[in-house]
Residue frames as qw, qx, qy, qz and C-alpha x, y, z in Angstrom:
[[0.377, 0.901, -0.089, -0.197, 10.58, 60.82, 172.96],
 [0.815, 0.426, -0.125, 0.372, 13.35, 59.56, 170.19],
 [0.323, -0.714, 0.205, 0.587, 16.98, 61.19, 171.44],
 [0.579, 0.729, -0.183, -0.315, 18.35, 62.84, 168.35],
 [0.924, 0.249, -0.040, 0.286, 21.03, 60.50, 166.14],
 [0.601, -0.576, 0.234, 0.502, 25.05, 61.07, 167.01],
 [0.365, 0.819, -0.293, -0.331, 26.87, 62.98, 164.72],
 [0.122, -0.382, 0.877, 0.265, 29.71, 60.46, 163.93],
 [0.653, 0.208, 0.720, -0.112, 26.78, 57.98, 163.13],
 [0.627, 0.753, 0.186, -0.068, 26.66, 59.78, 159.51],
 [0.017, 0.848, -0.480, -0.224, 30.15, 60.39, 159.44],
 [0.773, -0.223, 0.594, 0.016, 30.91, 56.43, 159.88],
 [0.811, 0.278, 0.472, 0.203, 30.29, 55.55, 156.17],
 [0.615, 0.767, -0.166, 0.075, 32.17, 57.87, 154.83],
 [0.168, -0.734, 0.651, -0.089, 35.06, 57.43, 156.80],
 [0.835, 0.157, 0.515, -0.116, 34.38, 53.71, 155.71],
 [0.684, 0.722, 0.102, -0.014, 34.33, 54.83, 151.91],
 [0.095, 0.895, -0.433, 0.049, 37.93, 57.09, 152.40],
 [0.560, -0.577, 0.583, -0.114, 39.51, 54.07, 153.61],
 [0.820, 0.264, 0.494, 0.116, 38.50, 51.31, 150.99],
 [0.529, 0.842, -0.048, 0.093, 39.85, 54.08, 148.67],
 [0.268, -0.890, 0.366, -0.038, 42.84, 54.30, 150.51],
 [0.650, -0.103, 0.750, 0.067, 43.27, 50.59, 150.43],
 [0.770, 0.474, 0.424, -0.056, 42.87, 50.70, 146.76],
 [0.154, 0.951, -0.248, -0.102, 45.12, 53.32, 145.96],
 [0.074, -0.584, 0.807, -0.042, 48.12, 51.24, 147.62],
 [0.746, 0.101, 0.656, 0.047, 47.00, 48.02, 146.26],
 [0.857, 0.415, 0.206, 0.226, 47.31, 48.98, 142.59],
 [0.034, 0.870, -0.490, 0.023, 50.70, 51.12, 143.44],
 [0.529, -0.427, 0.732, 0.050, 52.01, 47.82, 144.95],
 [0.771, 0.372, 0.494, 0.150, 50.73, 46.00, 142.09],
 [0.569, 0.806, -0.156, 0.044, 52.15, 48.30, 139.58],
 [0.127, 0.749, -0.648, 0.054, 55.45, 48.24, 140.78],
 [0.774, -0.034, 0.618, -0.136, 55.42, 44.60, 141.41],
 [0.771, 0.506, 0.334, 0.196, 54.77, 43.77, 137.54],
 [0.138, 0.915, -0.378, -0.008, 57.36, 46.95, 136.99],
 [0.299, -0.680, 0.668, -0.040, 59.99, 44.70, 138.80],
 [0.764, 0.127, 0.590, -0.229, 59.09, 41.74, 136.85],
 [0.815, 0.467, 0.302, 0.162, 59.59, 42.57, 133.59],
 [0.176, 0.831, -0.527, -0.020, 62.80, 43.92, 133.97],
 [0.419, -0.370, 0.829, -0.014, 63.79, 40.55, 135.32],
 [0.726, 0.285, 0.626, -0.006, 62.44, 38.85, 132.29],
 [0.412, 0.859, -0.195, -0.233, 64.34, 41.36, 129.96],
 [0.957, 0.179, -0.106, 0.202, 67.00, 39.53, 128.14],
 [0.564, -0.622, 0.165, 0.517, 70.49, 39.31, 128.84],
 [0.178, 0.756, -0.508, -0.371, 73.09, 41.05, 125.86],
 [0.952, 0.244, 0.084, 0.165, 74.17, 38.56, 123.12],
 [0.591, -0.458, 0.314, 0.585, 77.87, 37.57, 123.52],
 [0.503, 0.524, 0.379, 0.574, 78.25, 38.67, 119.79],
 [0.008, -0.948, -0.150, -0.281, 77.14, 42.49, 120.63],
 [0.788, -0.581, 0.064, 0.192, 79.40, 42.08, 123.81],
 [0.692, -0.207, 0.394, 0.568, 82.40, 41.33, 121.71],
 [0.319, 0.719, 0.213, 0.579, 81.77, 44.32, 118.97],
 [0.191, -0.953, 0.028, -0.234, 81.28, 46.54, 121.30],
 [0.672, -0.511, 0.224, 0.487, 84.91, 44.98, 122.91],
 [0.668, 0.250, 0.288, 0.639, 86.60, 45.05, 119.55],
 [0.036, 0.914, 0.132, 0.383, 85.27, 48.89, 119.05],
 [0.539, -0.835, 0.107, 0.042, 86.90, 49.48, 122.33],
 [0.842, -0.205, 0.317, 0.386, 90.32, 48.03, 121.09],
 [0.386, 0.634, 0.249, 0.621, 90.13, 49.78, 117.92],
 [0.029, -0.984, -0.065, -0.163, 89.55, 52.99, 119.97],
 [0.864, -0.456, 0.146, 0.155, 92.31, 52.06, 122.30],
 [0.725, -0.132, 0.292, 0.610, 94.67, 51.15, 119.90],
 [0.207, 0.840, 0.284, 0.413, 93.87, 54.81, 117.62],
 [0.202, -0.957, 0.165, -0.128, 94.67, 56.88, 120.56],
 [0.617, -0.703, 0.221, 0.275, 97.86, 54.85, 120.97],
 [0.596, 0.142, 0.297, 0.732, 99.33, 55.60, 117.53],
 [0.107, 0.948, 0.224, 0.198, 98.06, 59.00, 118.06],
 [0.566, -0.750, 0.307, 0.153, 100.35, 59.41, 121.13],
 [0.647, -0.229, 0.383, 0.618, 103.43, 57.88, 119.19],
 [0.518, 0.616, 0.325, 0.497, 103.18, 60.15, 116.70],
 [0.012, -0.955, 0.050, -0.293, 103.04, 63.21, 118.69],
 [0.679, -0.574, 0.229, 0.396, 105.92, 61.87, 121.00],
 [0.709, 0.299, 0.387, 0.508, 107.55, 60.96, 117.53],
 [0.394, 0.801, 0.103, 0.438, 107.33, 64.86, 116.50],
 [0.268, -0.940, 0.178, -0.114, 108.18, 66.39, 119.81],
 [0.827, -0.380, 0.244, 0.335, 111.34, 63.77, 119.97],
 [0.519, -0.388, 0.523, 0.554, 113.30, 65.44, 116.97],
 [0.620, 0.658, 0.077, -0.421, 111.21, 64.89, 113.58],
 [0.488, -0.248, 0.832, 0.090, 113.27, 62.31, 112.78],
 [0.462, 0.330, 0.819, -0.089, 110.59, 60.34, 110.97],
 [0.471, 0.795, 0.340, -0.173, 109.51, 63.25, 109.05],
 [0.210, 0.807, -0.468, -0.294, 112.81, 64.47, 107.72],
 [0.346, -0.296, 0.874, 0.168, 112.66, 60.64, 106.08],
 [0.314, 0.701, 0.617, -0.170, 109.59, 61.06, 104.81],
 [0.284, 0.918, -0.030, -0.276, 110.62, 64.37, 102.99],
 [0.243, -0.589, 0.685, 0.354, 113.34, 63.02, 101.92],
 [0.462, 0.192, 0.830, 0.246, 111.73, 60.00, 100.20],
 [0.482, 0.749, 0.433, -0.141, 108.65, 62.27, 98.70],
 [0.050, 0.638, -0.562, -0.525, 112.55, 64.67, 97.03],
 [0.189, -0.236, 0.856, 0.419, 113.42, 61.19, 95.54],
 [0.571, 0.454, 0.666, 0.153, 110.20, 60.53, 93.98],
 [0.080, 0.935, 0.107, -0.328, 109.84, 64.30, 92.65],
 [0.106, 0.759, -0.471, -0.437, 113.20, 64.11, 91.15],
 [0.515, -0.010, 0.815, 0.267, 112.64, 60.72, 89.78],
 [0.202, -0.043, -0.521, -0.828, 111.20, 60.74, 85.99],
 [0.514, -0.015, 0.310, -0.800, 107.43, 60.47, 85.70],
 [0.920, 0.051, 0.140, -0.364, 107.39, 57.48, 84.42],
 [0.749, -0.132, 0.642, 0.095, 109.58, 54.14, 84.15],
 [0.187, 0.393, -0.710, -0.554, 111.77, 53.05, 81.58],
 [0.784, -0.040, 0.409, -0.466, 108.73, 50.24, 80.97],
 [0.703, 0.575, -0.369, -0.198, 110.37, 48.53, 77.98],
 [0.298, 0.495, -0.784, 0.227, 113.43, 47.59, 79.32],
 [0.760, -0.363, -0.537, -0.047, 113.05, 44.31, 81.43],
 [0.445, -0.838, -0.279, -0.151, 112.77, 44.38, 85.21],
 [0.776, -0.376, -0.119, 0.492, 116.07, 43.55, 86.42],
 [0.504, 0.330, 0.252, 0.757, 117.49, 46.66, 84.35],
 [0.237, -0.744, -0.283, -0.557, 114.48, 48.98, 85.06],
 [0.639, -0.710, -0.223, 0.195, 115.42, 48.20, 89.21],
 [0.729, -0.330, -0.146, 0.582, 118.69, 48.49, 88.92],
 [0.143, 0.589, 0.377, 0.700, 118.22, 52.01, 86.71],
 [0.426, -0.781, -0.187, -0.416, 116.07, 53.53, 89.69],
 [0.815, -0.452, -0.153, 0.328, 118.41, 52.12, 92.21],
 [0.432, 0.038, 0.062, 0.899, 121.41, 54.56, 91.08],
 [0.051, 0.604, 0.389, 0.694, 119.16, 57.15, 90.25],
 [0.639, -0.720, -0.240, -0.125, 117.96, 57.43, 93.52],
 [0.703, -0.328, -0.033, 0.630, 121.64, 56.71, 94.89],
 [0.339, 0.325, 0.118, 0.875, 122.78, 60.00, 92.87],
 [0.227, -0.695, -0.435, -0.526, 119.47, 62.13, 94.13],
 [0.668, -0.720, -0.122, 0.142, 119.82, 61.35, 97.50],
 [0.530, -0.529, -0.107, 0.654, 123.59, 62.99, 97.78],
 [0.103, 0.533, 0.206, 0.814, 122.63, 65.84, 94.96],
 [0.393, -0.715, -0.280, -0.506, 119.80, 66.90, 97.87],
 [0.691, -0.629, -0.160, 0.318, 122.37, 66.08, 101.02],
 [0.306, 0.929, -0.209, -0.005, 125.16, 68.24, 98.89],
 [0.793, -0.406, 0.425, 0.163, 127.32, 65.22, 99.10],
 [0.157, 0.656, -0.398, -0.622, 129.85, 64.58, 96.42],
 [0.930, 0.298, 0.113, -0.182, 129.06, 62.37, 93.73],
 [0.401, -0.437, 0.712, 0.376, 132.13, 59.99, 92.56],
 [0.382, 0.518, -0.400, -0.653, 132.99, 59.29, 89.26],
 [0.011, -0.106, -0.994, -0.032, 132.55, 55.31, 89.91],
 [0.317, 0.437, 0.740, -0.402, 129.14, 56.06, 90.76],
 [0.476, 0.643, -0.250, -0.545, 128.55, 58.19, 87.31],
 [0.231, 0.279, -0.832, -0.420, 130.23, 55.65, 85.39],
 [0.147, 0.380, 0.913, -0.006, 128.11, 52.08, 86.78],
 [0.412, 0.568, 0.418, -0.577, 124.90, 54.70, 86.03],
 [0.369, 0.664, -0.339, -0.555, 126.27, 55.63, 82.53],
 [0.072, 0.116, -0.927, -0.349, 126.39, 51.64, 82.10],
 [0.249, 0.466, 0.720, -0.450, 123.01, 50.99, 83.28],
 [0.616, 0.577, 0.076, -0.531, 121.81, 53.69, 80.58],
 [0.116, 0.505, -0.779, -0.352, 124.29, 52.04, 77.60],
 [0.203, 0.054, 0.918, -0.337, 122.41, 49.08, 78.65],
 [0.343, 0.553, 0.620, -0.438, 119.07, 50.37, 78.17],
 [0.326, 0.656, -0.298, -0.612, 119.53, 52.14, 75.29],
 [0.135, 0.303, -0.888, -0.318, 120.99, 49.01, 73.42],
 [0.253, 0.349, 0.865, -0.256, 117.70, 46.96, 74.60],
 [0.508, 0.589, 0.475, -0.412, 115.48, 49.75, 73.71],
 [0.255, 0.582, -0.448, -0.628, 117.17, 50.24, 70.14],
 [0.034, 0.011, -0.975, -0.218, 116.81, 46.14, 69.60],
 [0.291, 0.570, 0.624, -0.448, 112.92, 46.36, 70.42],
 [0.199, 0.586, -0.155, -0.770, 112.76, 49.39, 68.37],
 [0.138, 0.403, -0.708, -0.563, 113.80, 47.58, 65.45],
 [0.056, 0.289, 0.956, 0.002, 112.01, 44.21, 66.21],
 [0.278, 0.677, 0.522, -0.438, 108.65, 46.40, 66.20],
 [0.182, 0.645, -0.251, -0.698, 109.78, 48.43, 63.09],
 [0.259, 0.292, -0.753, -0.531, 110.18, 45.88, 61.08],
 [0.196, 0.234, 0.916, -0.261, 107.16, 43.48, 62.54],
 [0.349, 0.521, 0.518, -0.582, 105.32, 46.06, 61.47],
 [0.202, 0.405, -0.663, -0.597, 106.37, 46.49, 57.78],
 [0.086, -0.053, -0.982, -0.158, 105.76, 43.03, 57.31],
 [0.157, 0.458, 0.645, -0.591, 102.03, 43.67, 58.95],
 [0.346, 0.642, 0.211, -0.651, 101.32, 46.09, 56.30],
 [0.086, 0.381, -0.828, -0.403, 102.90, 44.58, 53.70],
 [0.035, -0.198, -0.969, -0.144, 100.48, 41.66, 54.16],
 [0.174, 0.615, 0.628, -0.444, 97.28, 43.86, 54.76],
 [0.175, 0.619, -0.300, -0.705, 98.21, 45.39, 51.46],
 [0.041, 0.212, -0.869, -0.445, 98.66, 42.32, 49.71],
 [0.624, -0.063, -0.412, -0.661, 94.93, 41.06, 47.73],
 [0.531, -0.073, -0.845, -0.001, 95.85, 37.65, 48.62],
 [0.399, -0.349, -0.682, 0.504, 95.05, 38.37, 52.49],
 [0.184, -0.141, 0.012, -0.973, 92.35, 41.08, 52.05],
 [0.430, -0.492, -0.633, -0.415, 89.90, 38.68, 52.83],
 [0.525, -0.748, -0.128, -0.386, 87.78, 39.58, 56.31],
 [0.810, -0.561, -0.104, 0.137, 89.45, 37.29, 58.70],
 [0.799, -0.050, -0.053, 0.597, 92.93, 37.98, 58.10],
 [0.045, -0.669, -0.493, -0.554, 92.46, 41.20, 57.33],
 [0.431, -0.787, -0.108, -0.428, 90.81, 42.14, 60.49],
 [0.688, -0.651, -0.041, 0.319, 93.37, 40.20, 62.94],
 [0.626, 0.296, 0.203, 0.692, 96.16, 41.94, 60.77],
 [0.054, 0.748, 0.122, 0.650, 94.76, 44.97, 61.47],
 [0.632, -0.761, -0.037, -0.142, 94.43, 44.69, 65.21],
 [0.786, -0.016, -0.026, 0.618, 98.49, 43.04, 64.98],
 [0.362, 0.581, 0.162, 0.711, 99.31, 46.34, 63.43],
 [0.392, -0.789, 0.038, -0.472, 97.35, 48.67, 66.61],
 [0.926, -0.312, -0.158, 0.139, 99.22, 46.51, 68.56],
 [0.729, 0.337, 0.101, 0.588, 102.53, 47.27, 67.25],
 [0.096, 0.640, 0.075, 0.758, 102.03, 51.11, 66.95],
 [0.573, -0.792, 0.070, -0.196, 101.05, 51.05, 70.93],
 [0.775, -0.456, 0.008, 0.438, 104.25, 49.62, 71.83],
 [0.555, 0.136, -0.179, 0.801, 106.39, 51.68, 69.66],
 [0.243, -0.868, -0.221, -0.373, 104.56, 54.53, 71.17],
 [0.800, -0.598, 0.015, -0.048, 105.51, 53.48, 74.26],
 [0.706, 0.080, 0.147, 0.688, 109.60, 52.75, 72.93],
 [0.298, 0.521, -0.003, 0.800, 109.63, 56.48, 71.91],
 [0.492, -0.797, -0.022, -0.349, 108.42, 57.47, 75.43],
 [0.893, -0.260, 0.058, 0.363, 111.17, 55.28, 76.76],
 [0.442, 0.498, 0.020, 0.746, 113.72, 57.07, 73.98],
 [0.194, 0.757, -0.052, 0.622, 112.87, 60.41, 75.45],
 [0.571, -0.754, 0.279, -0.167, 113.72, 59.56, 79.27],
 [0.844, -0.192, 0.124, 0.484, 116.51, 58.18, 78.47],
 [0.445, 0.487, 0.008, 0.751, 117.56, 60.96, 76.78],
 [0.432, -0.822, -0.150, -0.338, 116.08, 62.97, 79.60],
 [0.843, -0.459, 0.144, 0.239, 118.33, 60.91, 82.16],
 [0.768, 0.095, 0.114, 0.623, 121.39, 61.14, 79.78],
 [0.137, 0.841, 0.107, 0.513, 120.90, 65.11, 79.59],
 [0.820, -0.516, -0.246, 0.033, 121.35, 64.70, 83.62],
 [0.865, -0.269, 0.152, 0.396, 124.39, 63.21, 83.73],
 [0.503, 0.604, 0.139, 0.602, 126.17, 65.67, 81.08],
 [0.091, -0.894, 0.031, -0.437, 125.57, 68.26, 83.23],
 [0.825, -0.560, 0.000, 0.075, 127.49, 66.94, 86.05],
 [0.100, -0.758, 0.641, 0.066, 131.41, 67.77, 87.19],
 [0.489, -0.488, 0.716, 0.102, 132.30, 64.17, 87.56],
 [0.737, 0.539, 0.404, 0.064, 130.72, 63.23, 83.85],
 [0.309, 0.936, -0.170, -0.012, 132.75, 66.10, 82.53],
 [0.112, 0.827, -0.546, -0.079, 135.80, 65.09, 84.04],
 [0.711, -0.007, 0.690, 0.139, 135.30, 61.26, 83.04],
 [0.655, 0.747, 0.117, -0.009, 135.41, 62.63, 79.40],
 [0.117, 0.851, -0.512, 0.013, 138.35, 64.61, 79.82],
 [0.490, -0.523, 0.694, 0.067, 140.21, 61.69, 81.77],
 [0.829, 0.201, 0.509, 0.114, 139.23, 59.35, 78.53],
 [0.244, 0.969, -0.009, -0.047, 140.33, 62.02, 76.27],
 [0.137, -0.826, 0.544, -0.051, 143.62, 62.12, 77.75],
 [0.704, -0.095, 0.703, 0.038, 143.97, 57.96, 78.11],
 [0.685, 0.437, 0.374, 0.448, 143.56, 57.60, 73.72],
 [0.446, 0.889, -0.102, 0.023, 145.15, 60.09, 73.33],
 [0.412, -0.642, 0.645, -0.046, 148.16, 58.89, 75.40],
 [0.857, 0.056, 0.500, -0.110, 147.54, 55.29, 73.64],
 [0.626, 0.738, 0.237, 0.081, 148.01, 57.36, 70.10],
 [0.028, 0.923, -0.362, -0.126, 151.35, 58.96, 71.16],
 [0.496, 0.650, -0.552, 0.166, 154.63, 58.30, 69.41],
 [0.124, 0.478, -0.753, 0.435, 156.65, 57.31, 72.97],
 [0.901, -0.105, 0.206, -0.366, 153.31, 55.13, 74.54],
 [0.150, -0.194, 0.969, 0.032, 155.16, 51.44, 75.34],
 [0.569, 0.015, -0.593, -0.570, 153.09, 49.09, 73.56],
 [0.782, -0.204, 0.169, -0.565, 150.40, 46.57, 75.32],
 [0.326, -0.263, 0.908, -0.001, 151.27, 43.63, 76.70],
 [0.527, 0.157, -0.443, -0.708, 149.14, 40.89, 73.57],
 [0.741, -0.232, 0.544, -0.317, 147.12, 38.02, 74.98],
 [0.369, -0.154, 0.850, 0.343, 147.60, 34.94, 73.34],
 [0.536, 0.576, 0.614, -0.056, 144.55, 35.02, 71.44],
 [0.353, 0.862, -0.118, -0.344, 146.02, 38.00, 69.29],
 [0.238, -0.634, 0.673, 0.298, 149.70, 36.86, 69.30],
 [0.458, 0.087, 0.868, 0.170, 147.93, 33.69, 67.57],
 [0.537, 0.695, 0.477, -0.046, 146.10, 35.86, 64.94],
 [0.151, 0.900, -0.362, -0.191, 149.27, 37.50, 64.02],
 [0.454, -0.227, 0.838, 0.199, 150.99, 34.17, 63.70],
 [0.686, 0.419, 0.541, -0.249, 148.26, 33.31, 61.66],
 [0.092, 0.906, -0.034, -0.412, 149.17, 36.24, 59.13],
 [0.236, -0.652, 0.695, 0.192, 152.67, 34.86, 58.61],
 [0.835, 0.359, -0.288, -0.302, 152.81, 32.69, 55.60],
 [0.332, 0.420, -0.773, 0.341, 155.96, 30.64, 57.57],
 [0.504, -0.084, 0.722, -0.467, 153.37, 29.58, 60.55],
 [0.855, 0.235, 0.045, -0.460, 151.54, 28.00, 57.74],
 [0.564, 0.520, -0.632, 0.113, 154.67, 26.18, 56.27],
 [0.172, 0.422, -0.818, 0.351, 155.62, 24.85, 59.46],
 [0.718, -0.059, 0.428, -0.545, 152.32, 23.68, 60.44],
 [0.797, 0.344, -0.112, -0.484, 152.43, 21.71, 57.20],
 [0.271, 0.542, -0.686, 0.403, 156.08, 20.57, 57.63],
 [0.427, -0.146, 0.666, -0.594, 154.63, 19.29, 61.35],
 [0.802, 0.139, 0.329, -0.478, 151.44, 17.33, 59.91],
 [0.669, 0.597, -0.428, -0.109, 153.70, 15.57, 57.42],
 [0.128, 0.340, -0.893, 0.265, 156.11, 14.56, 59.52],
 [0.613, -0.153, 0.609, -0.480, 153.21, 13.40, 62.37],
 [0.885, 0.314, -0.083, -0.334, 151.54, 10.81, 59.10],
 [0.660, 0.475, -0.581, 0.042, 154.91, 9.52, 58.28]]
């Protein structure tokens, strides 16, 4: 009689099966991370180009936070910096709003240069000296006498302008039309001249108001009028007068003549 079959004898193949699975499991784990570890080592490397933006960025940041820091040192040290700064934005504020633009450059600096020089010790409450009024009050004398010679040179450029865009002879098209544009020309600059005109008068209103203008009037006042008195000793005369008062003198003529006579004989 058969004996009956062992239990494990039916167990075998599956415990067979669990195993090959087992072994399959960790074969495609190892394989996965295998090819995992691969193609990170075949990722490229950074291009020096990116490398070196991303430095420069870093420099830029770098060098941002260190003019942040001097600034705030800069306020907590005194405010220095900024009471130079308010000081410059007074002088533009109290400058006019626009340039004497006519007048040429050297004239126009040297104009702003005093102007400024006067501003800056009106706004420190320094006193102002009457040398420093006077060189300004040449500086405008100056300008004025430019922009009055312009003036004219455009007034009368322009006469002449219409004068010939009036006349038949030069009504034809071409002349005509550049005649006409001469003319817009003309009328934009004196525009401009009478914008000039009224800052200088602006600038010369200024100065009027001022102590040390007032008492350069008086002190000239007092000088012709001293020149005009009775007991005033009389000016030494350079030679160039003393010789146009010879001149005068019907006897320098005689003796010049008296002289060239003799020199022939």
């Amino acid at each position: 009689m058969a004996s009956p079959p062992h239990p494990l004898a039916h167990a075998a193949p599956v415990l067979l099966l669990l195993a090959i699975l087992l072994l399959a499991v960790a074969a495609a784990v190892f394989l996965g991370l295998r090819g995992r570890r691969q193609r990170e080592a075949r990722l490229p490397l950074p291009e020096p180009a990116a490398a070196a933006e991303e430095e420069i960025s870093e420099e830029g940041g770098r060098e941002k936070g260190r003019r942040r820091k001097a600034r705030r040192r800069q306020r907590k040290g005194g405010g220095g910096g900024e009471g130079d700064d308010a000081a410059q934005q007074q002088l533009l504020r109290q400058r006019p709003h626009f340039p004497l633009a006519s007048v040429a450059g050297s004239l126009q600096r040297r104009i702003n240069a005093r102007y400024d020089d006067l501003a800056a010790r009106a706004s420190q409450a320094q006193p102002i000296t009457i040398h420093q009024i006077h060189e300004f009050i040449k500086c405008l004398v100056d300008a004025r006498n430019e922009l009055q010679h312009k003036s004219e040179t455009v007034e009368r450029r322009c006469r002449i302008k219409k004068a010939l865009l009036s006349n038949p002879y030069y009504s034809r098209k071409g002349n005509s039309d550049r005649l006409c544009e001469q003319v817009h020309k003309l009328e934009a600059e004196h525009k401009r001249l009478k914008k000039d005109a009224d800052i200088y008068n602006y600038l010369q209103e200024e100065i009027q108001k001022s102590e040390p203008y007032k008492m350069l009037v008086e002190f000239s006042v007092q000088m012709e009028a001293y020149e005009h008195a009775p007991g005033c000793p009389a000016r030494e005369m350079t030679f160039e007068e003393l010789l146009a008062e010879e001149k005068k003198d019907p006897a320098f003529w005689q003796r010049v003549k008296n002289q060239t006579s003799t020199s022939s004989k």
